[in-house]
N, CA and C atoms as an extended XYZ file, in Angstrom:
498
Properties=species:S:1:pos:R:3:atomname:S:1:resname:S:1:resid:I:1 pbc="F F F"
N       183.979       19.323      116.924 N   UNK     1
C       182.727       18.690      117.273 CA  UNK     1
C       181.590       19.689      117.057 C   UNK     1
N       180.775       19.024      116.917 N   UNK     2
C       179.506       19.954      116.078 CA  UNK     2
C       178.759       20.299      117.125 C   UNK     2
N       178.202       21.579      118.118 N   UNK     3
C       177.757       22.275      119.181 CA  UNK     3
C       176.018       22.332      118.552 C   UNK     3
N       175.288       21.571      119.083 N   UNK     4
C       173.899       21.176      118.757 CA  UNK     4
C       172.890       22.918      119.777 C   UNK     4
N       172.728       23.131      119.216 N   UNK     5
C       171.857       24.367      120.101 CA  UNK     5
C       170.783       23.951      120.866 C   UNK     5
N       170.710       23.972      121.838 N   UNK     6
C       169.160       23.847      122.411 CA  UNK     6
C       168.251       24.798      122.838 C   UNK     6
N       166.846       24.295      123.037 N   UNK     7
C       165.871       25.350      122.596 CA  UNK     7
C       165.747       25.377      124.976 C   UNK     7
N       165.906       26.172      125.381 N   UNK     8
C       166.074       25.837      126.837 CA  UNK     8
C       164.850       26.938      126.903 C   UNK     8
N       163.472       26.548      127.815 N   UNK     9
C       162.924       27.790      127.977 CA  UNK     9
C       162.358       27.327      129.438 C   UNK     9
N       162.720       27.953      130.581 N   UNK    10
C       161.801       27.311      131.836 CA  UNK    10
C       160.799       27.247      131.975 C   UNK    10
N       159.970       26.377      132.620 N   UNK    11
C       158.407       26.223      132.558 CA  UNK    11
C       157.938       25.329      131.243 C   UNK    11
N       159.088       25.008      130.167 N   UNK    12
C       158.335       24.787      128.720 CA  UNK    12
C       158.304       23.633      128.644 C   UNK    12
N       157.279       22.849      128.379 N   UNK    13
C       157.037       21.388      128.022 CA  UNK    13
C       158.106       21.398      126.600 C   UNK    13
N       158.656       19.942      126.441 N   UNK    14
C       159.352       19.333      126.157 CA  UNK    14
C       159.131       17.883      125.631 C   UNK    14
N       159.200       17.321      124.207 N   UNK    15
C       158.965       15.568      123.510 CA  UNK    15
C       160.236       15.673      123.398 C   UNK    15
N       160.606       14.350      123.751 N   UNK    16
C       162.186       13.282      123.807 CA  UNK    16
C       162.020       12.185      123.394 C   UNK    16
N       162.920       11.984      122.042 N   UNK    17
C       163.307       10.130      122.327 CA  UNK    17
C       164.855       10.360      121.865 C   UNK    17
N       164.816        9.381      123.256 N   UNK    18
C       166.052        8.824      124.124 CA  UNK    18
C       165.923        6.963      122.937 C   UNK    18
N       167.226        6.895      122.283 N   UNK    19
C       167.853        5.383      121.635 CA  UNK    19
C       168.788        4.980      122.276 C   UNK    19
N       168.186        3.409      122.348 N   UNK    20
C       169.757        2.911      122.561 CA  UNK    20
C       170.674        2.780      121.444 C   UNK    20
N       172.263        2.168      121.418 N   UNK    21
C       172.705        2.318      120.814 CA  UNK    21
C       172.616        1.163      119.498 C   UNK    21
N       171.855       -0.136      120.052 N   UNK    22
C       172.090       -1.299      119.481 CA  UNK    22
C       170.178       -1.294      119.602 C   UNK    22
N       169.553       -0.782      118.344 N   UNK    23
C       168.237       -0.804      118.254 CA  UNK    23
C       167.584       -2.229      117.846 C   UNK    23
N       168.034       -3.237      118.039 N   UNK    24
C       167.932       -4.804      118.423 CA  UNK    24
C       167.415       -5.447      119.979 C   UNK    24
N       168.006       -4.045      121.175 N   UNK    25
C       168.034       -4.510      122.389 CA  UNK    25
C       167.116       -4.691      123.167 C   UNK    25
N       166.745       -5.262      124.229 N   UNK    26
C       165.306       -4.923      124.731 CA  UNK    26
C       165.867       -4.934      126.059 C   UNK    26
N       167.119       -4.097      125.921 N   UNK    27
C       167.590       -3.744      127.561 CA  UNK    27
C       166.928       -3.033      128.424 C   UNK    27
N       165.746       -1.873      127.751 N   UNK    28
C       165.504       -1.091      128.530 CA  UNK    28
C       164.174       -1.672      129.201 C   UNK    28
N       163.238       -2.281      128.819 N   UNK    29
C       162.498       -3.105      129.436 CA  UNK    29
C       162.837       -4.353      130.240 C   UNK    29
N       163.792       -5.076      129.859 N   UNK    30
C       164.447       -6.288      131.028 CA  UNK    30
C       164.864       -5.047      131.920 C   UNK    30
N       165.457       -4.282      131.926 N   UNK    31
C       166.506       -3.531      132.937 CA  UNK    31
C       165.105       -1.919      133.828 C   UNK    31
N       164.133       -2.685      133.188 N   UNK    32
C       162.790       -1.310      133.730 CA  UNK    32
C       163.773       -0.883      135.111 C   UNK    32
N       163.191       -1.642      136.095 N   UNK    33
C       163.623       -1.189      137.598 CA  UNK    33
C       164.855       -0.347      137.544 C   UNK    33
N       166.215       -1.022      136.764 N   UNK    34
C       167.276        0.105      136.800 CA  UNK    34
C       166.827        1.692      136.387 C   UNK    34
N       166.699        1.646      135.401 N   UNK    35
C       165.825        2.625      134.543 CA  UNK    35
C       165.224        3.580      135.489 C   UNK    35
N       163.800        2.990      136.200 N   UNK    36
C       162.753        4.144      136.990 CA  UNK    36
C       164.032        4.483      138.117 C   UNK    36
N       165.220        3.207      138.363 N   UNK    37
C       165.620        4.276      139.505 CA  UNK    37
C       166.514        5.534      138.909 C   UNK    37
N       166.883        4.977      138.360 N   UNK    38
C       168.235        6.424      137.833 CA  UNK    38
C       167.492        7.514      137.125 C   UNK    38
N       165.997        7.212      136.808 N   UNK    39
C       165.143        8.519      136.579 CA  UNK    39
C       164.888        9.135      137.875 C   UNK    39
N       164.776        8.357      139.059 N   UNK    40
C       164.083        9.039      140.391 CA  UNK    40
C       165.221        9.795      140.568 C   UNK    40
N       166.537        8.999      140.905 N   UNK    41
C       167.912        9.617      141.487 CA  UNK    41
C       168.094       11.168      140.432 C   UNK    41
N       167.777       11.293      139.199 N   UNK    42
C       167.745       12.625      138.578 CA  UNK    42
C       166.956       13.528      138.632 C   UNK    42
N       165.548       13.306      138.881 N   UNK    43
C       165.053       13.850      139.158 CA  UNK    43
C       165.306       14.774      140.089 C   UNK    43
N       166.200       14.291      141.469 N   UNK    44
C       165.770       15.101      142.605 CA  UNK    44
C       166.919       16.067      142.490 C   UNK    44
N       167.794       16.131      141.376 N   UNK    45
C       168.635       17.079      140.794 CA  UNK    45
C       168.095       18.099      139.884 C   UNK    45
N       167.218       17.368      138.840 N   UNK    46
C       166.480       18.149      138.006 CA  UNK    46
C       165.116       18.031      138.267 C   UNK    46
N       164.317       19.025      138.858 N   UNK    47
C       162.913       18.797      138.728 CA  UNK    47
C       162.585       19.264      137.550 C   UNK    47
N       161.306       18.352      137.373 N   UNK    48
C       160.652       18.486      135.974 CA  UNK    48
C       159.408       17.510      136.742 C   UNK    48
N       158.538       17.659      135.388 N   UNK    49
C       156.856       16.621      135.453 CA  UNK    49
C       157.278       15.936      134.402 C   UNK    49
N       157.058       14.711      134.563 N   UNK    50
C       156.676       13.515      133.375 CA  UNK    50
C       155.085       14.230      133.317 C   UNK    50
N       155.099       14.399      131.875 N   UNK    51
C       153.468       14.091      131.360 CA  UNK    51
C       152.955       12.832      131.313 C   UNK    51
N       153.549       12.160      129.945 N   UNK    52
C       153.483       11.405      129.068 CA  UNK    52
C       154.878       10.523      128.862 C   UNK    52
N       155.045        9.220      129.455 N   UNK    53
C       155.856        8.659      128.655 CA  UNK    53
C       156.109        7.207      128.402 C   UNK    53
N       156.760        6.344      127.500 N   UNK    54
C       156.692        5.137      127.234 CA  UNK    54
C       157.857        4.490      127.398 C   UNK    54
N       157.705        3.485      127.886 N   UNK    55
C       159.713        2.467      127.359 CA  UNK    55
C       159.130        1.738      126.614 C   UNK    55
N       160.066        1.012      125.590 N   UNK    56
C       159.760        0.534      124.885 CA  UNK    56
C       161.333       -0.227      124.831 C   UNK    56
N       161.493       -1.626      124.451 N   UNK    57
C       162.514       -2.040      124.658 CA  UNK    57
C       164.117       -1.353      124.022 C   UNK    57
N       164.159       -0.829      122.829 N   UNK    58
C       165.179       -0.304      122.547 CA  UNK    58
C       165.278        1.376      122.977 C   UNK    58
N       164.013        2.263      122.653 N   UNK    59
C       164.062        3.672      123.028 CA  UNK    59
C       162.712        4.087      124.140 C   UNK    59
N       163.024        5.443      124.318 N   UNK    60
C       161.931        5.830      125.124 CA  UNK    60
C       161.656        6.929      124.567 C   UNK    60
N       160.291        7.542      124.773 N   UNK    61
C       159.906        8.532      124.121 CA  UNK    61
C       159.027        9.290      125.743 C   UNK    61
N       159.180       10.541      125.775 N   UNK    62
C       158.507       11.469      126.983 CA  UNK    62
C       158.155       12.579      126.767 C   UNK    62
N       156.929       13.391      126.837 N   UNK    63
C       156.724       14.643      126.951 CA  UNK    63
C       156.957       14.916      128.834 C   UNK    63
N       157.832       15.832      128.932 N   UNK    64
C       158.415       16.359      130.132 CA  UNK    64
C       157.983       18.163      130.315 C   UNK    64
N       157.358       18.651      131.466 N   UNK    65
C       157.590       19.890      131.991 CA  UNK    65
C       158.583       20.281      132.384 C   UNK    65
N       159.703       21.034      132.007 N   UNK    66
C       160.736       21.034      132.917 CA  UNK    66
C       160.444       22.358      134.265 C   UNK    66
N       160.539       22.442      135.315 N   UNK    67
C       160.355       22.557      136.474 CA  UNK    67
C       161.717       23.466      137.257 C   UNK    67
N       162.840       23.557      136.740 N   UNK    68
C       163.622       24.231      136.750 CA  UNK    68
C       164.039       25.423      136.188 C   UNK    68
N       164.655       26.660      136.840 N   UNK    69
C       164.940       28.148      135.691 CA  UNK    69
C       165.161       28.187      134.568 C   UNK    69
N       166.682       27.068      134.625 N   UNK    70
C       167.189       26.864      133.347 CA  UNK    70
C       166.698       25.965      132.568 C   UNK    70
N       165.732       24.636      132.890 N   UNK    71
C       165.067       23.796      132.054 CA  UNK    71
C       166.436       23.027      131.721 C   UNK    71
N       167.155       22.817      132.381 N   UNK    72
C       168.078       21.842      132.148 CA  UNK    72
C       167.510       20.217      131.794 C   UNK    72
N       167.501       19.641      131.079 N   UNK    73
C       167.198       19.297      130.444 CA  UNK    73
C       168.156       18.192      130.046 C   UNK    73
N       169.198       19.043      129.604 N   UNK    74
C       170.138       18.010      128.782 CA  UNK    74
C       171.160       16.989      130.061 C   UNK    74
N       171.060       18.021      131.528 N   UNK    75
C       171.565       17.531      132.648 CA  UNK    75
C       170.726       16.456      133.345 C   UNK    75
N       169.070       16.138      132.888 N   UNK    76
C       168.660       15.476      132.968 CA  UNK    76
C       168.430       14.176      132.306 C   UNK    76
N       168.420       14.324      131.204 N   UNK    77
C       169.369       13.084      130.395 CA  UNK    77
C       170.591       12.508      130.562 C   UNK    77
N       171.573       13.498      130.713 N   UNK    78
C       172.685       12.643      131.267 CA  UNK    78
C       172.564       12.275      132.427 C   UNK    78
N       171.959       13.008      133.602 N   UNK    79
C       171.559       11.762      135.043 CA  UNK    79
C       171.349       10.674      134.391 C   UNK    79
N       170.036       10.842      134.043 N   UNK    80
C       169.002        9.447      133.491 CA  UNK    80
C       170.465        7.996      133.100 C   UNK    80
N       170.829        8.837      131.821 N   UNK    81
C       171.914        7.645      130.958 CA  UNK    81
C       173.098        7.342      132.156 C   UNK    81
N       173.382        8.043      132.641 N   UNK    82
C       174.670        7.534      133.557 CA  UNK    82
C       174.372        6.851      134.679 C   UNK    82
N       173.179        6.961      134.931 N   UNK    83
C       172.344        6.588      136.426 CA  UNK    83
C       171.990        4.708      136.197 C   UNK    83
N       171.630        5.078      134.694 N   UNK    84
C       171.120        3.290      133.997 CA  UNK    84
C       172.350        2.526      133.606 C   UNK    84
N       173.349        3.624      133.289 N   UNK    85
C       174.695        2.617      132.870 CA  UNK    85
C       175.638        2.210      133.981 C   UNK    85
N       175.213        2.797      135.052 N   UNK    86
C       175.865        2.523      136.542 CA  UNK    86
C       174.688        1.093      136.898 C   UNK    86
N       174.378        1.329      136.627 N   UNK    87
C       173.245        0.046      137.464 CA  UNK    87
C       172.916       -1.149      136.226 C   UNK    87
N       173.545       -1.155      135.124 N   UNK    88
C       173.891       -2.197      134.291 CA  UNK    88
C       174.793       -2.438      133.538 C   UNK    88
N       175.704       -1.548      133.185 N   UNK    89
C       176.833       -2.199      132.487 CA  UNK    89
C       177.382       -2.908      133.423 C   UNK    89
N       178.890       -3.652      132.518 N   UNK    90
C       179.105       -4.683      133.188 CA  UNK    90
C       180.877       -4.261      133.035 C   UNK    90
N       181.843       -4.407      133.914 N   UNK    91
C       182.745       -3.873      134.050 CA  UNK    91
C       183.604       -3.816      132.440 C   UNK    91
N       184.225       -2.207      131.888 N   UNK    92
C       184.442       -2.565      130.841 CA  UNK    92
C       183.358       -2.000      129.903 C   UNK    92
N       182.360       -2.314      129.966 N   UNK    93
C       181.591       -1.846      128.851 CA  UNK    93
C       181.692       -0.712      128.950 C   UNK    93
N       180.551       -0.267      127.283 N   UNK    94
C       180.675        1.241      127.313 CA  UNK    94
C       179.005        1.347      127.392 C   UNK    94
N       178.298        3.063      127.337 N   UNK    95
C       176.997        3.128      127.027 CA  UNK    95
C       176.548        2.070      126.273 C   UNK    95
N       175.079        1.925      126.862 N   UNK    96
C       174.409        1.002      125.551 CA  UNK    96
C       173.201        2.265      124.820 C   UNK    96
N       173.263        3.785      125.841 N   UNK    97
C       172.736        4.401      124.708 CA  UNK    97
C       173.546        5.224      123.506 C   UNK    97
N       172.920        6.039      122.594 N   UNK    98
C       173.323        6.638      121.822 CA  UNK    98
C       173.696        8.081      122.023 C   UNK    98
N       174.981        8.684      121.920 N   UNK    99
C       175.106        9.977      122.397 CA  UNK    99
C       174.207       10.595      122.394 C   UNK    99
N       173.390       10.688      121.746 N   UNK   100
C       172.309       12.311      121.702 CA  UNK   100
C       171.312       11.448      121.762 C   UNK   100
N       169.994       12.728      121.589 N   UNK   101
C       168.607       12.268      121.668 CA  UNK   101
C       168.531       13.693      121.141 C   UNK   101
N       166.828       13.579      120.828 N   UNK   102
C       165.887       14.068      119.948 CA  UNK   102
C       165.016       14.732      120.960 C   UNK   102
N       165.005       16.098      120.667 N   UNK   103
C       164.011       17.151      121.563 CA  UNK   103
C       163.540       17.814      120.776 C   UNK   103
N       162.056       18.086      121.289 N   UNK   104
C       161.285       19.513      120.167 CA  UNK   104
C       160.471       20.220      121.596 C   UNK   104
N       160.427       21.625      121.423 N   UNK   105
C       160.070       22.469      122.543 CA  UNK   105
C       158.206       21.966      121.769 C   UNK   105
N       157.254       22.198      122.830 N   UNK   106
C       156.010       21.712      122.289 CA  UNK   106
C       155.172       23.460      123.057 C   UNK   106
N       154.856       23.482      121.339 N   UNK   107
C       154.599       25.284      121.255 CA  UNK   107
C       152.734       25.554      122.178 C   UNK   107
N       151.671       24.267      121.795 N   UNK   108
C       150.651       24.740      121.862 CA  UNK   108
C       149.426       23.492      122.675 C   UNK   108
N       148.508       23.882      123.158 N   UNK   109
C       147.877       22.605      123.337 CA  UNK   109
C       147.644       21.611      122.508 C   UNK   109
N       147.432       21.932      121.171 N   UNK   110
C       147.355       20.720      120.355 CA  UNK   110
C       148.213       19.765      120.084 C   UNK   110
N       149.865       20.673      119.650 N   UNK   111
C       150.428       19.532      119.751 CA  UNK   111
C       150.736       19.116      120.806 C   UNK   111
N       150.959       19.654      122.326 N   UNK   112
C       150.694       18.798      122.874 CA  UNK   112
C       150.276       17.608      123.391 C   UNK   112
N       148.845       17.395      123.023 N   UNK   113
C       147.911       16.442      122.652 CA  UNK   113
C       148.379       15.210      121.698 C   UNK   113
N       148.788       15.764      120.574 N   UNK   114
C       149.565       15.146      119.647 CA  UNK   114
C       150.629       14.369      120.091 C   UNK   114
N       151.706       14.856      120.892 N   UNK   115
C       153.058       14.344      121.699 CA  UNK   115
C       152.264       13.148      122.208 C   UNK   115
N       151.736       13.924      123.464 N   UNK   116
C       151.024       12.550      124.596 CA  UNK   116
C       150.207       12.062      123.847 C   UNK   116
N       149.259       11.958      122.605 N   UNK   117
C       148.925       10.672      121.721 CA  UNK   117
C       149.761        9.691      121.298 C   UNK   117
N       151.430       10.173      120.565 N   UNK   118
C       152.487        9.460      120.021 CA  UNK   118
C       153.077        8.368      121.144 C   UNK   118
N       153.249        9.258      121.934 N   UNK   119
C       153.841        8.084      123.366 CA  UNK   119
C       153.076        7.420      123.761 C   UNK   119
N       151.476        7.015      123.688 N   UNK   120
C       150.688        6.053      124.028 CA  UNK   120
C       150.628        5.366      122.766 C   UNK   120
N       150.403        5.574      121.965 N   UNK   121
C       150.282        4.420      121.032 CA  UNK   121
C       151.371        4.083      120.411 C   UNK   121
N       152.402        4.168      121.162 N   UNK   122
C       153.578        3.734      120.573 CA  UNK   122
C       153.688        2.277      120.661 C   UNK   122
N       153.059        1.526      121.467 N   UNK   123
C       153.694        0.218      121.644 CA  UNK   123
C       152.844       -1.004      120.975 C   UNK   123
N       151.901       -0.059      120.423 N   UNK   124
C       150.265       -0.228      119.515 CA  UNK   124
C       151.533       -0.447      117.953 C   UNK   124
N       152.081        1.004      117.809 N   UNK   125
C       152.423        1.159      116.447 CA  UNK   125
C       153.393        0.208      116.271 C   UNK   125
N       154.361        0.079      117.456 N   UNK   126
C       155.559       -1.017      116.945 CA  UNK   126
C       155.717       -2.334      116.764 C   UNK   126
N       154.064       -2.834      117.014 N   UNK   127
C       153.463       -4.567      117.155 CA  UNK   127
C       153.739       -4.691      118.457 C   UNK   127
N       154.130       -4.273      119.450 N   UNK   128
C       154.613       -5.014      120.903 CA  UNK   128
C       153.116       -5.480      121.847 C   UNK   128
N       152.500       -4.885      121.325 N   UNK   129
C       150.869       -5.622      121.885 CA  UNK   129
C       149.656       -5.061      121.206 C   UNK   129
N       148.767       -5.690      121.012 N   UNK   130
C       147.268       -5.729      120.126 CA  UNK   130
C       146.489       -5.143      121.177 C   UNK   130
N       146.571       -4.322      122.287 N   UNK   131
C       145.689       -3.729      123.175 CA  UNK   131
C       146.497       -2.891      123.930 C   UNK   131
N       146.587       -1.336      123.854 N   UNK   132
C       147.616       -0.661      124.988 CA  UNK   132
C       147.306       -0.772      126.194 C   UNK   132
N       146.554       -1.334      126.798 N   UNK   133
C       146.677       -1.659      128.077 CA  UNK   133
C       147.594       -2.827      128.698 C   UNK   133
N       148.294       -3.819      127.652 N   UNK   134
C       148.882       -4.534      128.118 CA  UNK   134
C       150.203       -4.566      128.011 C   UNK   134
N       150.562       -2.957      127.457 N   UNK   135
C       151.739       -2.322      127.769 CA  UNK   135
C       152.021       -2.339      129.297 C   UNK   135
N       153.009       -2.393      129.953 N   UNK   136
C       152.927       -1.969      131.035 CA  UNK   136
C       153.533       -0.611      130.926 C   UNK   136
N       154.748       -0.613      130.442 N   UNK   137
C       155.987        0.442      131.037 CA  UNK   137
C       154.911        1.975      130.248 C   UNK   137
N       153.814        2.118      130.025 N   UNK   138
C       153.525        3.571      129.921 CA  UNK   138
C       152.921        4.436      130.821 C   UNK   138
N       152.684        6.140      130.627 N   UNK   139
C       151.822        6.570      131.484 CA  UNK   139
C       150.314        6.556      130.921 C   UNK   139
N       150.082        5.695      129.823 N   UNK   140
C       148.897        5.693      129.532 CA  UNK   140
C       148.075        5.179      130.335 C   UNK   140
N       148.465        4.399      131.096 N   UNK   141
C       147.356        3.368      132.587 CA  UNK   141
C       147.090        4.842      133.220 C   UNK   141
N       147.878        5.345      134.006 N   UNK   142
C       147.649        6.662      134.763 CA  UNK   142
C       146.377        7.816      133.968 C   UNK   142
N       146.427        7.825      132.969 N   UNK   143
C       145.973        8.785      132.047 CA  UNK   143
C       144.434        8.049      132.151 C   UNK   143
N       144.563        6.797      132.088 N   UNK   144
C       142.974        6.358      131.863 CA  UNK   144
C       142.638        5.839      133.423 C   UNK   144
N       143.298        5.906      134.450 N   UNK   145
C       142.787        6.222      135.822 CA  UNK   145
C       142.162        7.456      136.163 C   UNK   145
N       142.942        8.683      136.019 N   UNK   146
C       142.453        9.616      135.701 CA  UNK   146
C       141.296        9.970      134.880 C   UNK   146
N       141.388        9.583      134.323 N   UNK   147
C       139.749        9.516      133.068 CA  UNK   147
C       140.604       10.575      132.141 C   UNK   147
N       141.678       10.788      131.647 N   UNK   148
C       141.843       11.726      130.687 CA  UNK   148
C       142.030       10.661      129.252 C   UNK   148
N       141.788        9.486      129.307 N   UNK   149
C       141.488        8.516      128.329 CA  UNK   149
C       140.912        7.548      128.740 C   UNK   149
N       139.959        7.225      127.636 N   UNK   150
C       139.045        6.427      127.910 CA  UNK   150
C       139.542        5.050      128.027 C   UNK   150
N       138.922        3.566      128.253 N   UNK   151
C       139.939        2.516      128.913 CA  UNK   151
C       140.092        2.111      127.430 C   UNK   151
N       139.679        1.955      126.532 N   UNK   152
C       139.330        1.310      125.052 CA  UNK   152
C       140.038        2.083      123.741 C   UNK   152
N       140.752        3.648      124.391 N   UNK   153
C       141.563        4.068      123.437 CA  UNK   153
C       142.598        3.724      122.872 C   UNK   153
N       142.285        3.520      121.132 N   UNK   154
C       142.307        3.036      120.365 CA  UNK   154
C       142.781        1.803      120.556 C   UNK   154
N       141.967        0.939      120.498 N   UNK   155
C       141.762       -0.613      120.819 CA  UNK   155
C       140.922       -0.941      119.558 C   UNK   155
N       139.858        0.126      118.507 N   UNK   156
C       139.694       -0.468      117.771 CA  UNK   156
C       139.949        0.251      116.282 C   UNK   156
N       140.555       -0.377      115.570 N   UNK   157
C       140.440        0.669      114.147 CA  UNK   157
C       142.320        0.883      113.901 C   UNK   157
N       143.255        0.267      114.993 N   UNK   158
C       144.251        0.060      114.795 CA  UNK   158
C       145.190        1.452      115.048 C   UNK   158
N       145.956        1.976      114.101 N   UNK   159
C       146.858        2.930      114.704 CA  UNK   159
C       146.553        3.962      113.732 C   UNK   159
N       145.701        4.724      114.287 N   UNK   160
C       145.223        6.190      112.969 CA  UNK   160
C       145.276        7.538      113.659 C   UNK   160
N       145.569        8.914      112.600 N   UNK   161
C       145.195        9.911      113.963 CA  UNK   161
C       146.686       10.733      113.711 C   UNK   161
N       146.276       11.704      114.115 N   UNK   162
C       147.366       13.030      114.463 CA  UNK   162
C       148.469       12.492      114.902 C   UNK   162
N       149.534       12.002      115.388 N   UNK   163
C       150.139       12.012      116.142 CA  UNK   163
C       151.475       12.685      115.849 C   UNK   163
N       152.305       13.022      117.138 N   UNK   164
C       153.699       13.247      116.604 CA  UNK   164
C       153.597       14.681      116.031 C   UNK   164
N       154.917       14.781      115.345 N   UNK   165
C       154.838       16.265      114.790 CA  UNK   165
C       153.724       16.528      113.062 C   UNK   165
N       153.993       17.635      112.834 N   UNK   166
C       152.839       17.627      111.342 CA  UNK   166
C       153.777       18.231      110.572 C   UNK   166
């Protein structure tokens, strides 16, 4: 089996997307409530900060602080996945996510910026609504309570702009 290296640094912000296995599904939005709980129940194993993050019916995408020495990380994903497959599979089944997921250590403020741009307009980019505010499942509402976005970002001119990695 092929031993994937990870980039573990404590204190270091962190972009994730987490797939399901059957990218057709829109389990993870019918199943939200399971979901935020088996994130809470991990959490209080792994601390970390959510920055930035989105569900979106098949994957999720998050910029995370991790908050722990080791930045465990990968122990926080498996909470997360085992926490959601306890509270919805159905006797018999197997995961409905995909073994792995996708991490990049996030080196600087910009891309930073960049990350938490990608996870808000994600639900803009995938057609799931013509206004991100009528996303629910993001932290973009929080972000424009806060005033760290304005209420109208990008609402007009469609999906343009830095985002993601370069």
């Amino acid at each position: 089996m092929v031993r994937y290296r990870r980039n573990r640094i404590a204190g270091a912000t962190y972009f994730f997307t987490v797939t399901l296995r059957d990218r057709r599904s829109d389990l993870l939005v019918r199943e939200i409530e399971a979901l935020r709980q088996a994130w809470r129940a991990a959490a209080v194993r792994v601390p970390h900060t959510v920055i930035a993050a989105v569900v979106l019916p098949d994957h999720l995408h998050a910029v995370i602080r991790m908050e722990d020495e080791t930045a465990n990380y990968p122990r926080l994903w498996q909470d997360i996945k085992k926490g959601f497959t306890r509270r919805t599979a159905t006797p018999g089944s197997t995961s409905a996510w995909q073994s792995r997921y996708w991490e990049r250590t996030v080196r600087d403020e910009k891309e930073l910026r960049r990350h938490v741009d990608y996870v808000h307009i994600n639900p803009l980019k995938h057609g799931l609504v013509e206004v991100l505010k009528d996303w629910p499942h993001s932290t973009s509402h929080r972000h424009v309570e806060r005033g760290w976005l304005p209420p109208d970002w990008a609402a007009s001119g469609g999906v343009t702009g830095e985002y993601g990695e370069r």
